[in-house]
C-alpha positions, 0 to 999 in steps of 0.5 A, a space after each residue: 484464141 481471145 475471148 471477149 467478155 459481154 459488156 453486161 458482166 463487165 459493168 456488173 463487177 464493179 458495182 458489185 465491188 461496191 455493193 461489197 464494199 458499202 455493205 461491210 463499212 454498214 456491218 463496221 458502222 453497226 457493230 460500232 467500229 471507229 478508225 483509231 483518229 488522232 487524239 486531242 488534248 484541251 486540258 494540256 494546252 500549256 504542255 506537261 511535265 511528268 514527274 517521276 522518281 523512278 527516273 528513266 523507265 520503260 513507261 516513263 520512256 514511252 510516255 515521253 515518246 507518244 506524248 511528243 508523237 501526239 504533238 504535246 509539248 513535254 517541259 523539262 521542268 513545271 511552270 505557268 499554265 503547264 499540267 503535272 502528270 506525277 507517276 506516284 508508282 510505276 513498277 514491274 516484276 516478272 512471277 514464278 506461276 508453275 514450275 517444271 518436275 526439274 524444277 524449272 520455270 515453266 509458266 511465267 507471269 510479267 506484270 507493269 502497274 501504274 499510278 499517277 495523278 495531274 494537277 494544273 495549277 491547285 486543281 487536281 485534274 486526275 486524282 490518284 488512278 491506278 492501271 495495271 497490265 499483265 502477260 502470262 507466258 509459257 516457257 519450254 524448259 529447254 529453250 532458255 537462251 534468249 529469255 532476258 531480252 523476251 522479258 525486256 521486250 514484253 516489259 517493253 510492250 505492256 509499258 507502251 499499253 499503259 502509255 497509250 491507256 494514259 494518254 487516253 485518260 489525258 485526251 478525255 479530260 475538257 480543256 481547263 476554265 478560263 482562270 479569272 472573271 468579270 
């Protein structure tokens, strides 16, 4: 047996649909939700060279990455017109926070900190800013195979915050002033 619906019902689904759909972007809109939109860089039009004496780090790594996912060109070397972002300190560690009674290690604590300078030119665009991040994890005692390559990867993870949280701190910052006058 086919059963036919009213034409009434029929018309009245879709724009409840959009009444749903208007009535949660104005919710989004209201609690002031933004879609995450491409990050602009007016401070380095001439492209960065990042500084590191810790050479080849998970940050350093991830900073190199998301710098060039977001189109800004990363030199090998300083040059004219070309932002120095100098990682002065860029360290991980992981703490003991509790053991267990067999004295094994129970809570764990991995934490990355960050800090850094740019300069463009003799003009100090970010004077030393310092970003920390940390994860707490707790272990079972019993399940350790696999517990140094959970450490990378959180490593890993807190190093791609901190590079998002600079690029960030390099988007905010206007374009420089044009160099010379009349």
């Amino acid at each position: 047996m086919k059963m036919h619906h009213a034409p009434f019902i029929a018309a009245r689904e879709p724009a409840g649909r959009v009444a749903v759909a208007c009535a949660l972007s104005f919710m989004l809109a209201a609690c002031g939700f933004q879609f995450q939109g491409r990050l602009d860089f007016p401070a380095l039009a001439g492209g960065v060279w990042v500084q590191s004496a810790q050479g080849s780090t998970p940050l350093r790594r991830a900073l190199d990455e998301q710098l060039r996912l977001a189109e800004v060109t990363v030199h090998d070397e300083p040059g004219e017109g070309v932002a120095i972002l100098r990682l002065l300190e860029d360290e991980s560690e992981e703490s003991l926070v509790a053991i267990s009674a067999n004295n094994l290690p129970t809570v764990t604590e991995i934490s990355y900190r960050v800090k850094y300078t740019l300069r463009l030119g003799s003009e100090r665009l970010i004077d030393e800013r310092e970003w920390e991040m940390d994860h707490t994890r707790v272990q079972d005692e019993f399940r350790v195979l696999g517990m140094e390559r959970e450490t990378e990867v959180l490593r890993d993870a807190l190093a791609e915050d901190l590079a998002w949280q600079i690029l960030r701190d390099l988007a905010s910052l206007p374009a420089p002033a044009a160099g010379g006058g009349p």
